[in-house]
C-alpha positions as CSV (number, residue, x, y, z in Angstrom):
1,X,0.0,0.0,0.0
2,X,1.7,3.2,-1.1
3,X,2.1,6.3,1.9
4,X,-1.5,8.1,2.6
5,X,-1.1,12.0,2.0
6,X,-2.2,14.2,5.2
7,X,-4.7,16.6,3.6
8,X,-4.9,20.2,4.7
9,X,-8.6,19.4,5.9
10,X,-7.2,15.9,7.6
11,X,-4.6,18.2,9.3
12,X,-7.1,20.6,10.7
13,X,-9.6,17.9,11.8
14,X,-7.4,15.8,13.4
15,X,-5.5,18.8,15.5
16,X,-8.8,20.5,16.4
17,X,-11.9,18.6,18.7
18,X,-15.3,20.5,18.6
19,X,-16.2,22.2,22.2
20,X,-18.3,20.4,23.5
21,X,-20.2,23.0,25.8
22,X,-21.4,25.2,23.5
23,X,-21.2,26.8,20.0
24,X,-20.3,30.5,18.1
25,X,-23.7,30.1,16.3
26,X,-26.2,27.0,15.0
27,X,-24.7,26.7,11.9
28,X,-21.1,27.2,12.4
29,X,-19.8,25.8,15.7
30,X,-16.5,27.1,17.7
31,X,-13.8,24.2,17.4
32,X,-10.0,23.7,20.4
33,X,-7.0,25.0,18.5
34,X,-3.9,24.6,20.8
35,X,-6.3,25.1,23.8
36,X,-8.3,28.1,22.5
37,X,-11.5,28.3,20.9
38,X,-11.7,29.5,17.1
39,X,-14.8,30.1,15.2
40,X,-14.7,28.5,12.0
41,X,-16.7,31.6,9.7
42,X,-13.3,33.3,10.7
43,X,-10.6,30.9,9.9
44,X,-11.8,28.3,8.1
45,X,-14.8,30.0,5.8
46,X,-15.1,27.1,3.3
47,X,-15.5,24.5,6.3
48,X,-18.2,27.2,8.2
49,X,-20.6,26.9,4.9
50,X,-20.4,23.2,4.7
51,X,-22.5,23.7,7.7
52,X,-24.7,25.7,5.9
53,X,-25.3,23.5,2.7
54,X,-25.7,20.4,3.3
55,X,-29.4,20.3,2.0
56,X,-29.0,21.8,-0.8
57,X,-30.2,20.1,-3.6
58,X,-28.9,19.5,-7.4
59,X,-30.3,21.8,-10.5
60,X,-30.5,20.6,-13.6
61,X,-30.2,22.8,-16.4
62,X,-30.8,22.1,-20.2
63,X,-29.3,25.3,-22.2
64,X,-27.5,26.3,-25.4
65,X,-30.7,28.0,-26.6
66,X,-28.8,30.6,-26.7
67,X,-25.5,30.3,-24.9
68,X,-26.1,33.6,-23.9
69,X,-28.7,32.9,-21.9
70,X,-27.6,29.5,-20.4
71,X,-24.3,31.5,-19.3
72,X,-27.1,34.2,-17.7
73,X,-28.6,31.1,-15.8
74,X,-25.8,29.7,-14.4
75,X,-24.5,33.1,-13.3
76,X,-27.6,34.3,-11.7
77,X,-28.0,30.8,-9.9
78,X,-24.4,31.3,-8.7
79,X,-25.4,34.5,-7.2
80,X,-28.5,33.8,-5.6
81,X,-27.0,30.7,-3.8
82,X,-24.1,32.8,-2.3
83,X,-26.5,36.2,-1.8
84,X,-28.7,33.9,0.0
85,X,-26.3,31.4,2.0
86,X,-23.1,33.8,2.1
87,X,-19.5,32.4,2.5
88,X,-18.3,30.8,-0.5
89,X,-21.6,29.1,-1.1
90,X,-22.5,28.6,-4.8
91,X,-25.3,26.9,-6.6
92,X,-25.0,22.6,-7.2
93,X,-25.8,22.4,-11.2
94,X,-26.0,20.4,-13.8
95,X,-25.8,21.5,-17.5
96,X,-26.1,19.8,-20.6
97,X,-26.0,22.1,-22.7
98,X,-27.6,21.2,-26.6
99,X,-26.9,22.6,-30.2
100,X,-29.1,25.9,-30.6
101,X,-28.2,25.5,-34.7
102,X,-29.3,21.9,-34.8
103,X,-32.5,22.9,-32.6
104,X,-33.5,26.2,-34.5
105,X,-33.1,23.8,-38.1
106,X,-35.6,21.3,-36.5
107,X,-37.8,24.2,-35.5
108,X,-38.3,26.1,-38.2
109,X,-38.9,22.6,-40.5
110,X,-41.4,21.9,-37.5
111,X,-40.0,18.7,-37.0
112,X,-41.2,19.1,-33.0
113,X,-40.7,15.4,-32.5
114,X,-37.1,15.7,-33.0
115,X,-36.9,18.7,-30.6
116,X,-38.4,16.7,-27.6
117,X,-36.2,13.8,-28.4
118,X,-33.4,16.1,-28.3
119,X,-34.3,17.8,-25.3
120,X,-35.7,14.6,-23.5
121,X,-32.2,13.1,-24.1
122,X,-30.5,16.3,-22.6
123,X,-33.6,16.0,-19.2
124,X,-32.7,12.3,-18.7
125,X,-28.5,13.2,-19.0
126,X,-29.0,16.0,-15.9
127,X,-31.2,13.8,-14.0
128,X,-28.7,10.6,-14.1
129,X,-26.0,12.9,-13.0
130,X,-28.4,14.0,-10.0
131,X,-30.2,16.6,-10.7
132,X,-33.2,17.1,-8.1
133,X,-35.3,19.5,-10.5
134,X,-35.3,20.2,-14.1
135,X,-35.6,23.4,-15.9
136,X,-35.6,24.1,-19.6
137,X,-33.2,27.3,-20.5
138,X,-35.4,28.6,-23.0
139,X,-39.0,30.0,-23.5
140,X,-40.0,28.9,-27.3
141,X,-38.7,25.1,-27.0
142,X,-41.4,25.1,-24.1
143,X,-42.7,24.2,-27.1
144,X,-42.4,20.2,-25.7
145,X,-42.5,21.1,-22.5
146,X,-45.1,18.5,-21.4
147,X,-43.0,15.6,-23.5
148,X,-39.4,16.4,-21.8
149,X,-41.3,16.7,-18.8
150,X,-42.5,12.7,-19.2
151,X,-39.1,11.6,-20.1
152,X,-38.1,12.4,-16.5
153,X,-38.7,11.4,-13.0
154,X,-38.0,14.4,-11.8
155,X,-40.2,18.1,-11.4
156,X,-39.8,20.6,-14.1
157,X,-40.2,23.9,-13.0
158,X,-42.5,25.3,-16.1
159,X,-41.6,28.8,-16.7
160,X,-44.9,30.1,-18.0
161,X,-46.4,28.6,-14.0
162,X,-43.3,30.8,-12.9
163,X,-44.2,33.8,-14.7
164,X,-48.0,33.5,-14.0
165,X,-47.1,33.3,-9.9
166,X,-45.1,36.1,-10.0
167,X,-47.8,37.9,-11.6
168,X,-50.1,36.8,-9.1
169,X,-48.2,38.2,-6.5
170,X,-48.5,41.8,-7.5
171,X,-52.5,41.1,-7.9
172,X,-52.2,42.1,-11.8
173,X,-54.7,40.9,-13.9
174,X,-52.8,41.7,-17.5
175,X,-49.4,41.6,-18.9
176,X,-47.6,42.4,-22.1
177,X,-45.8,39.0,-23.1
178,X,-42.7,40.0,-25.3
179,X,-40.5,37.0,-26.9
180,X,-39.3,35.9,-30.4
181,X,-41.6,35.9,-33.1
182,X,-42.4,32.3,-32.8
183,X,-43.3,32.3,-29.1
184,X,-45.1,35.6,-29.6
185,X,-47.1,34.0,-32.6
186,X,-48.2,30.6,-31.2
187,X,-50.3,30.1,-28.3
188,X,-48.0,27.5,-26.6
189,X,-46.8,29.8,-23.6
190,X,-49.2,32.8,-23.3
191,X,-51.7,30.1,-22.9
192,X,-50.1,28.5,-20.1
193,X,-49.4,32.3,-18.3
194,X,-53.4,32.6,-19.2
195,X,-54.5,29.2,-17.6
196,X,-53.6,31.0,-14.3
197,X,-56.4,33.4,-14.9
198,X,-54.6,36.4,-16.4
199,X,-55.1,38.6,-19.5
200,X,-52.1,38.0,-21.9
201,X,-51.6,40.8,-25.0
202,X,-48.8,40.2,-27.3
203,X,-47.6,43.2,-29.8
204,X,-49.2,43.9,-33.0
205,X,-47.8,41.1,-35.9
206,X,-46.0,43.8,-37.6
207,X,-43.5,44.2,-34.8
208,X,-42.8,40.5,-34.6
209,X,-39.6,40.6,-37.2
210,X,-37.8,43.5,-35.4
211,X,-38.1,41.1,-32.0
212,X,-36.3,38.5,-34.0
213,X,-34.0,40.6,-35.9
214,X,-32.7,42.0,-32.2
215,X,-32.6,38.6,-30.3
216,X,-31.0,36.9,-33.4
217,X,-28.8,38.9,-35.0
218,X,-27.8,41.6,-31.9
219,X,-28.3,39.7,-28.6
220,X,-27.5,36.1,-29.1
221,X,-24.2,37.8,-30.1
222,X,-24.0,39.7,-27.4
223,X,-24.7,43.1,-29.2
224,X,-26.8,45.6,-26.6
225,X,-27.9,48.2,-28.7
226,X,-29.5,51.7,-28.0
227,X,-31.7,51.5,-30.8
228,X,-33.2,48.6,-30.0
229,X,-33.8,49.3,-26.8
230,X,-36.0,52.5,-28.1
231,X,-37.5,50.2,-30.3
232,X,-38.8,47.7,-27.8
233,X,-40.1,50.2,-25.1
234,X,-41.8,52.0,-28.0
235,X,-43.9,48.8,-28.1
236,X,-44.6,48.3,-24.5
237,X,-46.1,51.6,-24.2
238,X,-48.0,50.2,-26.9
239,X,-49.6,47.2,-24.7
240,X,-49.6,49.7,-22.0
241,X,-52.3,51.8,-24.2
242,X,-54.0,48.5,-25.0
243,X,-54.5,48.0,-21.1
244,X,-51.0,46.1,-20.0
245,X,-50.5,46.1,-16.4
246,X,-46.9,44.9,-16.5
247,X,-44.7,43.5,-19.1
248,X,-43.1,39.9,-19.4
249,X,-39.5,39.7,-20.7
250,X,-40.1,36.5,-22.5
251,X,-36.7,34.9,-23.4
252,X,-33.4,35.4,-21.5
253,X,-31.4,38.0,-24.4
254,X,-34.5,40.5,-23.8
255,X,-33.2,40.6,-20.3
256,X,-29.9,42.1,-21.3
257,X,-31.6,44.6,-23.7
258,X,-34.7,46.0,-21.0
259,X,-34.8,46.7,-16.9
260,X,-36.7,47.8,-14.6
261,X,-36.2,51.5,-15.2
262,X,-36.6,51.3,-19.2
263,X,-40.6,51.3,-18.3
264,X,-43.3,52.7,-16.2
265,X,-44.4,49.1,-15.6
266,X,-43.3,46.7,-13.6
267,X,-41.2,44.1,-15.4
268,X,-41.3,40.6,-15.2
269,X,-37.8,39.0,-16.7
270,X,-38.2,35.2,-17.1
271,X,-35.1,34.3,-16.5
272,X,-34.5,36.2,-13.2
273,X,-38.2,34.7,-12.1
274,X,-37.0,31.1,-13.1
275,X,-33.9,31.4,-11.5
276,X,-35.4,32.2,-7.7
277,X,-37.9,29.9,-8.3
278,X,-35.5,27.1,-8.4
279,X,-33.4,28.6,-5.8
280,X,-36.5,28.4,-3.7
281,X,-37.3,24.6,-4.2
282,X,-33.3,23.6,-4.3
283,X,-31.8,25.7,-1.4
284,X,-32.4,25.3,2.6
């Protein structure tokens, strides 16, 4: 048998004994080093939020639709978890992230059969590697929502439920929904927001290229233009004249492009509402 290496973390635990009288707080406990006591959120931060997450459960993302917004995900997630359990705490994912080309090719030859298989694959991948809850990166491949969700034995939190709660919450009866032309144009996720009991106005058909011309060919790329920003709260004030009581950001790149204090309304941005919805269900 070859020589065992001493770890730092062997080293510590087998120098220092827990007190056994009492503690520097629930979570965190005060440990003997060379006879005096030391609280571990002071020397030892990394050990002091072990304390603190060990319920924390396993998210499972399925993304590439954009990158963009898969890479917004996993950095909000990563926030959240250490905004709401400090330290070095950070959120337990797992990504598989698919091909957006290979998704959008299917899509547009409305080969939707393909899509779920695609996606069901991707669900099944996160939830072998232990994922504890599923959510799809995207708002238009909710498309086969209900079929990924089948392929799994794990909850999938549906954004349109998310977005509808939310909504809820601030006792709104009518939003905007704003989104690529394709989830704008079919009835796939505005229905699901309006099976919650809400009024859901999309913008006038003529508008529905320029959404796509500025998630596509500016913000999938990164691009955050000035112009485009006019151009989109032109149209919420719009909805807002055709009796919109708030405004729903409906794919991730929209979130880069509008905030809170581009419009009067209030603003509901999917990806943000997704994200503390899973936070909420995967965190102690």
């Amino acid at each position: 048998m070859g020589a065992h290496v001493v770890t730092a973390m062997e080293a510590w635990t087998s120098a220092a004994e827990p007190m056994s009288a009492s503690t520097s707080s629930p979570a965190a406990p005060s440990w003997v080093w060379s006879g005096r006591a030391v609280d571990l959120d002071v020397v030892y931060p990394s050990v002091a939020t072990a304390w603190h997450t060990r319920g924390v459960l396993t998210i499972g993302l399925v993304g590439g639709m954009s990158w963009e917004s898969s890479a917004e995900y996993y950095r909000l997630l990563n926030e959240g978890a250490q905004r709401r359990l400090g330290g070095l705490s950070s959120a337990k994912i797992v990504l598989s992230s698919v091909e957006f080309g290979e998704l959008t090719h299917l899509q547009r030859k409305e080969k939707w059969d393909d899509v779920a298989e695609i996606l069901a694959t991707a669900a099944d991948g996160v939830e072998a590697a232990g994922a504890s809850v599923l959510l799809l990166c995207t708002t238009a491949f909710h498309m086969v929502a209900d079929q990924v969700a089948a392929a799994v034995d794990i909850p999938m939190l549906h954004l349109g439920d998310v977005v509808a709660e939310a909504v809820k919450a601030q006792d709104l009866e009518s939003v905007a929904f704003l989104g690529t032309a394709f989830s704008m144009g079919r009835p796939f996720f505005t229905d699901r927001i309006a099976s919650h009991g809400l009024q859901v106005l999309v913008p006038d058909e003529r508008h529905h290229a320029t959404f796509d011309r500025i998630i596509y060919e500016e913000l999938v790329h990164g691009k955050v233009l000035d112009t485009s920003r006019r151009a989109v709260v032109e149209v919420i004030n719009e909805l807002w004249d055709e009796g919109a009581e708030g405004v729903v950001l409906g794919c991730t790149e929209l979130e880069m492009l509008i905030k809170q204090a581009d419009s009067d309304l209030p603003v509901f941005p999917v990806t943000t509402l997704h994200v503390e919805a899973a936070l909420d269900r995967t965190l102690p």
